[in-house]
C-alpha positions as a printed Julia matrix, in Angstrom:
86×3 Matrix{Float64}:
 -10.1    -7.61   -72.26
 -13.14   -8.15   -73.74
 -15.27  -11.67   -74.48
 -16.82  -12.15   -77.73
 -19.96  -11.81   -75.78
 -18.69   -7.92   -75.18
 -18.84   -8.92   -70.85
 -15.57   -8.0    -69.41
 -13.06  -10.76   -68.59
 -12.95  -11.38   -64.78
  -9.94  -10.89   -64.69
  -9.74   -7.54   -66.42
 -12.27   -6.12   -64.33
 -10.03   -3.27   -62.76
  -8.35   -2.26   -65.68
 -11.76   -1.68   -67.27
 -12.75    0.34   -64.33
 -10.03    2.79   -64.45
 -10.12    2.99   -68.25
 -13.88    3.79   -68.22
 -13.85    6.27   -65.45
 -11.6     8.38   -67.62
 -12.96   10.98   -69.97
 -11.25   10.82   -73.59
  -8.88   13.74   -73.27
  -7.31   12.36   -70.63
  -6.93    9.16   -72.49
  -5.51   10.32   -75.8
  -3.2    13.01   -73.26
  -1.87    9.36   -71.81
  -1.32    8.15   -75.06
   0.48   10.73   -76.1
   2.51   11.03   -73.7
   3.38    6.94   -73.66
   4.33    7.66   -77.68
   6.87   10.06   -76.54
   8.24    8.48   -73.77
   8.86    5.67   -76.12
  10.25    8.2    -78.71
  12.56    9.39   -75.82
  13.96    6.04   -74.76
  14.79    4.89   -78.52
  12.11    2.21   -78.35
  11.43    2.63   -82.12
  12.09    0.98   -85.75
  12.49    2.43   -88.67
  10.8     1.59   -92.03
  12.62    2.36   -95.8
  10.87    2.82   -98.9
  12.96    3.64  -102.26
  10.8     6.47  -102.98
  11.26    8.22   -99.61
  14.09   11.0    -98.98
  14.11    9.91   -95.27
  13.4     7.06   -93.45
  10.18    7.26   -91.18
  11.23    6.39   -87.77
   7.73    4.78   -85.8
   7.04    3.74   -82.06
   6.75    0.22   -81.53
   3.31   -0.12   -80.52
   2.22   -1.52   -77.32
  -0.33   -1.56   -74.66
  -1.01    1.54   -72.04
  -1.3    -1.51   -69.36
   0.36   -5.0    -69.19
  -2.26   -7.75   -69.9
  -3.14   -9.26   -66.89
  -3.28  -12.7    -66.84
  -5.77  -15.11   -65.08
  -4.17  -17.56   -62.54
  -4.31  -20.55   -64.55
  -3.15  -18.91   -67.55
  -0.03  -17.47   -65.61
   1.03  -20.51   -63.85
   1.42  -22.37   -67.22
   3.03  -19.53   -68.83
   5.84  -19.51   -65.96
   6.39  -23.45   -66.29
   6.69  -22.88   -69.85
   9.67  -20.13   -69.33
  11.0   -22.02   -66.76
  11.59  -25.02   -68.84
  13.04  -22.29   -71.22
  15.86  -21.27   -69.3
  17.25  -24.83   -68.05
């Protein structure tokens, strides 16, 4: 989202917007609330140690938001899949 300049990416812009406007209770609320939706659904793996009783089931971590993608960017990506699937 961000350059290594710290400016926003153009294209990430919105996203940025939304995320800012929102105060940091309402942010870690949302992330709570992704981590047990994901908990719900089974989206989840599970690591093993030898020197645990039980396994430690963990979230598989992911993004609030789906990275958008500039045009260029996502025009190459779908020739790539489509070549992919032939």
């Amino acid at each position: 989202m961000i350059e290594k300049d710290l400016t926003v990416r153009s294209h990430y812009e919105g996203v940025h917007r939304a995320f800012a406007r929102m105060k940091p209770p309402e942010l870690a609320a949302r992330h709570t609330t992704m981590q047990q939706r994901i908990l719900e659904e089974g989206i989840t793996f599970t690591l093993y140690a030898q020197n645990q009783s039980e396994p430690l089931e963990r979230t598989i971590p992911f993004d609030y938001q789906r990275r958008p993608l500039p045009i260029f960017e996502r025009v190459s990506f779908c020739r790539r899949l489509a070549r992919r699937q032939c």
